[in-house]
N, C-alpha and C positions, 0 to 999 in steps of 0.2 A: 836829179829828177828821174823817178823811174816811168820809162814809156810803157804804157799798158795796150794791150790790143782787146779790144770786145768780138764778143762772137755773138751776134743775135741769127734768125728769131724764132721762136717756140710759140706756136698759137697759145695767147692769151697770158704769156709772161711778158710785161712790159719791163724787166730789168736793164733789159738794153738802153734802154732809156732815162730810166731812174738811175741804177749806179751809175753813167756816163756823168750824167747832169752831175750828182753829190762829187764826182772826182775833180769833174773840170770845173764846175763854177756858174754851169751860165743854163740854159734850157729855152727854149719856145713852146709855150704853152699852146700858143695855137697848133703847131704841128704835131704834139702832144695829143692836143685832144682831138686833131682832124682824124688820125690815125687810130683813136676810139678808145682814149685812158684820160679820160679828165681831172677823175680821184688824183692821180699821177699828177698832173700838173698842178692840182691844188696843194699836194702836200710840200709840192716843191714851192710855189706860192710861198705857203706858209712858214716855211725853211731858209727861205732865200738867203738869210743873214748870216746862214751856218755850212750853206754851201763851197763846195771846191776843199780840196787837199791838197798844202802845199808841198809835200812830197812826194807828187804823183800826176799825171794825167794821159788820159786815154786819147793817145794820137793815130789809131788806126782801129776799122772796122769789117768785120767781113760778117755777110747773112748769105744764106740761100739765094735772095736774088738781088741785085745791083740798085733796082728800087728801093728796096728795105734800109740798105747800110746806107743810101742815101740820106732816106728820112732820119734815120739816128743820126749821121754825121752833121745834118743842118740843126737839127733840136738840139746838141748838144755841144755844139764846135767842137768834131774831131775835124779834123788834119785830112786824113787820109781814108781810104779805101781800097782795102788790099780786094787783089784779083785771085787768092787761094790765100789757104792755110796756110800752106806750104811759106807761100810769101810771106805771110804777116812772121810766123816762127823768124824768119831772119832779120827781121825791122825794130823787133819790140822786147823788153827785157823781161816781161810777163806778162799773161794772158788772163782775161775774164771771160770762163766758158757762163754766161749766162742765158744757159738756155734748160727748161727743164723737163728735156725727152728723153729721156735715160736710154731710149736701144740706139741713136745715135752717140751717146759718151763718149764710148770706145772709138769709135772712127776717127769725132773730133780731135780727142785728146792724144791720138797717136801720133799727129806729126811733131807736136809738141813739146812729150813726154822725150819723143827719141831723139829732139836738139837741146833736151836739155832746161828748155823756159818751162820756170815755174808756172801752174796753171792752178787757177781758182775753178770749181766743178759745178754749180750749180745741184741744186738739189734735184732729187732725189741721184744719190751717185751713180745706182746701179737697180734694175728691176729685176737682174736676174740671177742668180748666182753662178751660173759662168760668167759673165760679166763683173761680177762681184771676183771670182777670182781671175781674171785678167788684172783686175785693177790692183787685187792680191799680190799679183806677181811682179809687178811694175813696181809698187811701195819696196818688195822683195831686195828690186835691183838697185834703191835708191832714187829712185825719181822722183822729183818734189810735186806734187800737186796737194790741194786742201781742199774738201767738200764741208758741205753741213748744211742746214737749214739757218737762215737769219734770229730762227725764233729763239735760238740758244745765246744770242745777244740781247735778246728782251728784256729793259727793264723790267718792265710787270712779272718779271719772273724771279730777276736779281732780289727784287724787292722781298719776294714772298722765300726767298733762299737764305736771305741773311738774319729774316725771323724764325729760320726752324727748329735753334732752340728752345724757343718759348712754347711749340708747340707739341716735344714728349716724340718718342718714338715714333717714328711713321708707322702708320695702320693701313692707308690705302689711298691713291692719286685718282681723282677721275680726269678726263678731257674732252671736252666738248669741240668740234668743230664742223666747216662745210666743207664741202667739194668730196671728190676724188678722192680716194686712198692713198694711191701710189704716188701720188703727186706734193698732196694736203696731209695724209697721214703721217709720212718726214716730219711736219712743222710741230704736231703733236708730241713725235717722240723726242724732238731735240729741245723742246719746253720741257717736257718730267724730267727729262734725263738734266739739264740745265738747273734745275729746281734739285731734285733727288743727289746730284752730285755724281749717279754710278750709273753705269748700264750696263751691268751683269744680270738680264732676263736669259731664266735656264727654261720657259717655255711660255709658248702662245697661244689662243683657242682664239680663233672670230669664229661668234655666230652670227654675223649679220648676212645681207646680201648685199649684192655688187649697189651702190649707192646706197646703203643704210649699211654702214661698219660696225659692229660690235668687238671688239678686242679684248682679252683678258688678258694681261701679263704676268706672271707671277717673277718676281726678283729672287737674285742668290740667297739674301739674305729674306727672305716671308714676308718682303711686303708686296702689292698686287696693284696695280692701275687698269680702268677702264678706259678705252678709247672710244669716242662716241662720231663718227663720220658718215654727217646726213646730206644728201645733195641736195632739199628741198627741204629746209629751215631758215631761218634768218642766218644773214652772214655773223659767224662767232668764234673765236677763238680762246676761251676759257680754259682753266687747269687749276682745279680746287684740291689742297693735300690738306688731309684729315689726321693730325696725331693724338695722342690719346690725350693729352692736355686739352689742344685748342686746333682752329685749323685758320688756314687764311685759302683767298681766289688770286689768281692771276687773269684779268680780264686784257687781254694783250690786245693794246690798238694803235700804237706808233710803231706803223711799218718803218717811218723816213728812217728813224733811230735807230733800229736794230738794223739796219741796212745799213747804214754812214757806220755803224760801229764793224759791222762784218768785214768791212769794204778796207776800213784801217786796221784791223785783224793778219786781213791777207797781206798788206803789202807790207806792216811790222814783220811777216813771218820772209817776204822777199827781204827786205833788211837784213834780217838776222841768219837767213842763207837754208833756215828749214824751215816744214808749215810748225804754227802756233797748235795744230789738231794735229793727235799720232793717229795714223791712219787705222790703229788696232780700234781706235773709239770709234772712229767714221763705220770701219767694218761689223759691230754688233749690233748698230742703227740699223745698216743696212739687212744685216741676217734678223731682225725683229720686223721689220716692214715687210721682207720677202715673205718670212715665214706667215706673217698673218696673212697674206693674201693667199699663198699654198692652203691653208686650214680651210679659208672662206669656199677654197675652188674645192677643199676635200670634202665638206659638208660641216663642220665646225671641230675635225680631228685636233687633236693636242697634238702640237709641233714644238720638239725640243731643241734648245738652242744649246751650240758648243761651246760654253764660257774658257775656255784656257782659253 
């Protein structure tokens, strides 16, 4: 049985919650939705039958304040409550950093990295490219951790990936979604890229502004995706690819799924003693999300990306 430890919480990311629930088995909906995620508890609701991993559960918790890991540890039946990182690192045989504030990463992920326990990242890995190369450096040295967005587990994507040869050369991806960039736009890229197969983009242009994203990507090989991230549209997560043939949509809306899949992802790759993701792919996600944000802050300059 591998022991996992959670790290919550990040305003308005209830993962601490949800992957706890899918690992162990069990949730309280009520504490769930007192704490303001009802969707959460419904999907777990509805899942109930598929919940818990029996090669795995989350028996220690730590957040910013002792209330927090409380409420997760009673929603979820963990076990414990570590009083630092520090502690949990010596309790647990990997860790799920689920939290998704990128300029804490680094801090979290350091006590970690340097005992050695495999760590799961939350998305988005890195907002900055120093940060992006700390984390460089650390892959460098051998240390096990694995990032990504859940959306690259999506069925509605697997679906539309295993029809692409029916639909002729790739011409062009669009993405539709909501929220936040740096946050939301991750989820985007790890759908085309999951769908596409590659993520050698050699340059980016957003011309949107800070809550209306526009992103142009252009691939190694000439094909181009649009990112479309609005803050005030209907909640949407689409990813329409166009080939010269035919094209199909991915309308992605089974969060529980691609989470229970991400979740048994990571702990196959604690199994198998490295992550399932080489960190070289986590890294051009990352230099594709930074870069569009540099453009957006430059005024919509074209920012070229380092494919080696």
């Amino acid at each position: 049985m591998i022991k996992l430890g959670m790290i919550g919480m990040s305003e308005g990311n209830a993962h601490p919650y949800s992957w706890s629930a899918i690992v162990n088995g069990r949730f309280d909906a009520g504490e769930i939705t007192r704490i303001g995620y009802p969707a959460v508890a419904a999907y777990l609701q509805a899942n109930k039958e598929t919940l818990g991993l029996p090669h795995a559960r989350v028996t220690h918790v730590w957040a910013q304040e002792r209330e927090i890991a409380g409420s997760i540890a009673q929603a979820t039946g963990i076990e414990y409550i570590a009083g630092s990182l520090e502690a949990m690192a010596a309790e647990v045989d990997a860790v799920l950093l689920c939290r998704d504030d990128p300029e804490n990463h680094v801090a979290m992920a350091r006590p970690f990295l340097a005992a050695g326990v495999p760590l799961f990242i939350d998305k988005p890995l890195a907002a900055t490219r120093a940060d992006l190369d700390w984390f460089e450096a650390e892959a460098g040295k051998g240390r096990f951790f694995m990032s990504c967005s859940s959306m690259r587990y999506a069925g509605e994507c697997r679906s539309v990936r295993q029809d692409l040869s029916n639909l002729g050369p790739l011409q062009l991806i669009t993405a539709v979604g909501k929220k936040d960039w740096m946050k939301y736009g991750v989820h985007m890229l790890e759908a085309i890229f999951a769908i596409a197969g590659q993520t050698r983009v050699i340059s980016v242009i957003n011309t949107g502004d800070t809550g209306k994203e526009i992103a142009t990507l252009e691939f190694e090989d000439g094909l181009k995706a649009t990112l479309h991230l609005f803050m005030d549209i209907a909640p949407t997560f689409q990813v329409s690819v166009f080939g010269k043939n035919a094209w199909r949509m991915a309308d992605i809306k089974n969060s529980y799924a691609m989470f229970r899949d991400n979740i048994i992802e990571f702990i196959r790759s604690v199994e198998e003693g490295k992550p399932r993701i080489a960190f070289e792919e986590t890294r051009r996600i990352m230099q594709v999300l930074i870069a569009a944000q540099e453009s957006r802050e430059a005024g919509g300059n074209k920012i070229m990306i380092d494919v080696l």
